[in-house]
C-alpha positions in Angstrom: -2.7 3.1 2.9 -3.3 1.5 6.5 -1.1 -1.4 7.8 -3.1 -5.0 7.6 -3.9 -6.2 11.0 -0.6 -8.2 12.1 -2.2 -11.6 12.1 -3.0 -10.9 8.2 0.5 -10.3 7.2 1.8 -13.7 6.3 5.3 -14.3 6.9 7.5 -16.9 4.5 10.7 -18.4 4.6 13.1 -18.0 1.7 14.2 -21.1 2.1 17.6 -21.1 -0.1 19.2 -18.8 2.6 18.9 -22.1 5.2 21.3 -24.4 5.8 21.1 -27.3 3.2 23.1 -29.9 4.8 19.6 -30.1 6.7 16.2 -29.0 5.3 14.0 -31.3 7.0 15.7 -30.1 10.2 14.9 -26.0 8.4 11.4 -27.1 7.8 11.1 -27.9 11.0 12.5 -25.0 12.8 10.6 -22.0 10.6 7.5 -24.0 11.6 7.7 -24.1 14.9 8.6 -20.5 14.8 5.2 -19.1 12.9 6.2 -19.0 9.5 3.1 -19.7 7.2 4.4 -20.5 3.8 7.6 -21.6 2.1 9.2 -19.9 -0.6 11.5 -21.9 -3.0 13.7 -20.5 -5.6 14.2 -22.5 -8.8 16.7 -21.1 -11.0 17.9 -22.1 -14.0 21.4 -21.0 -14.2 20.9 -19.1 -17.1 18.2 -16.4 -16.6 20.3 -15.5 -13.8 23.8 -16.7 -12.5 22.5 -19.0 -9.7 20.6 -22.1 -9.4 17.8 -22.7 -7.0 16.1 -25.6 -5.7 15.2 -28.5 -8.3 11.7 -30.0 -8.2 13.7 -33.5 -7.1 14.6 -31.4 -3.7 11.4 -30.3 -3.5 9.1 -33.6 -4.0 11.5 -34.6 -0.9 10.8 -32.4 1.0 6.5 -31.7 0.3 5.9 -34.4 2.9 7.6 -33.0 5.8 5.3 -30.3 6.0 1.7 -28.9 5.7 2.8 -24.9 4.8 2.4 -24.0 1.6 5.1 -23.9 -1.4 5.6 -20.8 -2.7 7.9 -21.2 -6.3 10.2 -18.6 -7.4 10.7 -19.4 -10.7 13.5 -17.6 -13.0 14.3 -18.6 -16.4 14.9 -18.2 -19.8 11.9 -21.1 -20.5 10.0 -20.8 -17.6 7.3 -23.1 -18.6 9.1 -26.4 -19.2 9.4 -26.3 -15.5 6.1 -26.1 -14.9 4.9 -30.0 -15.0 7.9 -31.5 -12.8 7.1 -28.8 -10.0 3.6 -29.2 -10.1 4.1 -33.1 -9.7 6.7 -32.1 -6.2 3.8 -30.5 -4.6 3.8 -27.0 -5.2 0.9 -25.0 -4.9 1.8 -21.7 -6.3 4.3 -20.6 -8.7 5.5 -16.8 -9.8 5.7 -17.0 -13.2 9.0 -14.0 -14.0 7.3 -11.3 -16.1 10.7 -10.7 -18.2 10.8 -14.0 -19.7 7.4 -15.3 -19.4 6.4 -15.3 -23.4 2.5 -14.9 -23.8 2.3 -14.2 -20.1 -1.2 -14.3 -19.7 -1.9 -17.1 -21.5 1.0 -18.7 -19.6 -1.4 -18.8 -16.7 -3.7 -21.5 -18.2 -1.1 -23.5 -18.6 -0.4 -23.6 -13.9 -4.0 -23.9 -14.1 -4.0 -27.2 -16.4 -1.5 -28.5 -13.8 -3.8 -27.3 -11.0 -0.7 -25.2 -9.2 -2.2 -20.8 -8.5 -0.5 -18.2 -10.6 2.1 -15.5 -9.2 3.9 -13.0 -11.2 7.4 -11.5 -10.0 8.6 -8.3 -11.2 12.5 -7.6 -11.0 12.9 -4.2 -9.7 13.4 -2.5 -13.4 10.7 -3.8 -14.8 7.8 -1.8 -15.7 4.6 -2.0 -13.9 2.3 -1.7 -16.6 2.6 -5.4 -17.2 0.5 -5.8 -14.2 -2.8 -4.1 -15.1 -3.7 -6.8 -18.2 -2.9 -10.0 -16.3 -4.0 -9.4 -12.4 -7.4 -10.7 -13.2 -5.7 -14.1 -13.7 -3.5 -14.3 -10.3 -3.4 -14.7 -7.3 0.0 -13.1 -5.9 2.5 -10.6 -7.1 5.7 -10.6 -5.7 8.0 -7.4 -6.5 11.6 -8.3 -6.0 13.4 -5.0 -3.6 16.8 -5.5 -5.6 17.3 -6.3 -9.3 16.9 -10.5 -9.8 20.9 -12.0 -9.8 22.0 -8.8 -9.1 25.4 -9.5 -7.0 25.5 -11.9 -3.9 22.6 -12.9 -2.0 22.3 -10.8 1.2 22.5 -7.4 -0.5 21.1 -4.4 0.8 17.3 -4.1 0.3 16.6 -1.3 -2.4 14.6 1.9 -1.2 13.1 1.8 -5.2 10.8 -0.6 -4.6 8.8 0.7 -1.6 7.3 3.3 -4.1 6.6 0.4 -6.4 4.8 -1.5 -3.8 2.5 1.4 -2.8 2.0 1.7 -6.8 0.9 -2.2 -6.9 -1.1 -1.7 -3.8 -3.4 0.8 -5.5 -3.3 -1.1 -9.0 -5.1 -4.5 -6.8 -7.5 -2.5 -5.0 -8.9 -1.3 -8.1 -9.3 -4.2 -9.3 -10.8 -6.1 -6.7 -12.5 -3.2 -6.6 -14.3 -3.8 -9.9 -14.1 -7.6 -9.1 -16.9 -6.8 -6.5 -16.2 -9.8 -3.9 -14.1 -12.1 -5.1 -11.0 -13.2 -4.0 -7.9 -11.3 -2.7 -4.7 -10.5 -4.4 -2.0 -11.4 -2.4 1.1 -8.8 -2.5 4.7 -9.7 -1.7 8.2 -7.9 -1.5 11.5 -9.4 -1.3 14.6 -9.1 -1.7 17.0 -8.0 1.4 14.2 -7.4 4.1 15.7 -6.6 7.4 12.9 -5.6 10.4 12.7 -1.8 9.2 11.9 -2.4 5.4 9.5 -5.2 6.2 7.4 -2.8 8.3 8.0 0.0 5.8 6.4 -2.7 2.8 3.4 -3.6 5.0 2.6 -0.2 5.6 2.8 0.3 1.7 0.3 -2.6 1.3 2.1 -6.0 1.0 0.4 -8.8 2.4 3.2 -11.8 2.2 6.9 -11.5 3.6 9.3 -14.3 2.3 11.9 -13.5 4.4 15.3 -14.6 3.7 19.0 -13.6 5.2 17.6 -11.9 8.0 15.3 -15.0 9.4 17.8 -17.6 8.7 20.9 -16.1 10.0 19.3 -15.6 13.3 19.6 -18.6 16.4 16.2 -18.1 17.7 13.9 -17.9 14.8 10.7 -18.1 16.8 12.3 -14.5 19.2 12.5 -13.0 15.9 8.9 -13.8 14.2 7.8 -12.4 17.7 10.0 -9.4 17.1 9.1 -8.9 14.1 4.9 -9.5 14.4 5.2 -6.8 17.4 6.9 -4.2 15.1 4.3 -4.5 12.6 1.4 -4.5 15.1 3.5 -1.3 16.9 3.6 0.9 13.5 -0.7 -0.2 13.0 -2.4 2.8 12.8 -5.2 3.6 15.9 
């Protein structure tokens, strides 16, 4: 598995890990730095002990900017949230496969509401959900420690770099037999720090929503940079 050209790897901002007395002000500051998409979480306080952004927060914040919104979405009934984030804007949400019922059918339902389908994995889950529903997608995202486990910030988990190079081959066979169409975007988060984001790209993901490591730094433009050179570095020749 070769490394995507650097200026194919997108790179996200998890935007929970900014400051919230001031998210137009975050917005702002991850766009002017080269970040290409937004990732949101929306939690329900149930499915896992933390709440994320509501779509309220979010349909505020849609017009301050032209990236993309990437939803997160973990709960116990994922799809009553569907219709209120479609209507704050969104444009893609990961629908969780551990609590997703009828998951393949749950992606008719983003389509009705005209949001793009995702599909997270928590780090224990098994990746033979994947196979059945990757026709209907358009991004995985495999989560690098286990959803809710512990405080946000923790270590990223060495498991998942295996699991990524797994996913890697399970989309290219299917595009594969697709013949053409369009590509399957592949994330990984969860704890990425410069090392484990090159390590992921290398392993075939495609998307970065970074997190603790973007938005604890000063000078978030010096570290896309940073990071952007690593990855084009570690390219093979």
């Amino acid at each position: 598995m070769s490394l995507l050209p650097p200026t194919r790897v997108r790179l996200g901002s998890a935007l929970f890990n900014a400051n919230h007395a001031c998210l137009g002000d975050e917005l702002k500051r991850v766009e002017d730095a080269g970040i290409e998409f937004i990732h949101l979480d929306v939690f329900d306080g149930y499915a896992v002990p933390d709440q994320g952004f509501p779509a309220r927060t979010i349909a505020q914040l849609r017009p301050l900017t032209t990236l993309p919104f990437e939803v997160h979405l973990t709960a116990n009934d994922p799809l009553r949230f569907v219709p209120a984030l479609a209507d704050a804007g969104v444009d893609l949400i990961f629908l969780p496969a551990e609590t997703t019922p009828l998951l393949y059918e749950a992606t008719f339902e983003l389509g009705q509401h005209t949001v793009k389908a995702g599909i997270c994995l928590a780090l224990g889950t098994p990746l033979e959900v994947l196979p059945p529903i990757l026709p209907m997608v358009e991004s995985v995202l495999l989560l690098g420690r286990v959803t809710g486990e512990g405080a946000r910030g923790r270590a990223f988990n060495d498991l998942v770099l295996r699991r990524v190079e797994r996913v890697r081959q399970m989309i290219d066979s299917e595009e594969t037999v697709r013949s053409g169409s369009h590509r399957i975007d592949l994330q990984a988060a969860g704890g990425l720090e410069l090392e484990s984001s090159v390590q992921v790209c290398l392993l075939g993901a495609t998307s970065l929503p970074l997190g603790s490591a973007l938005h604890r730094e000063s000078d978030l433009t010096a570290y896309v940079h940073r990071l952007r050179t690593l990855l084009a570095e570690s390219a093979p020749a």
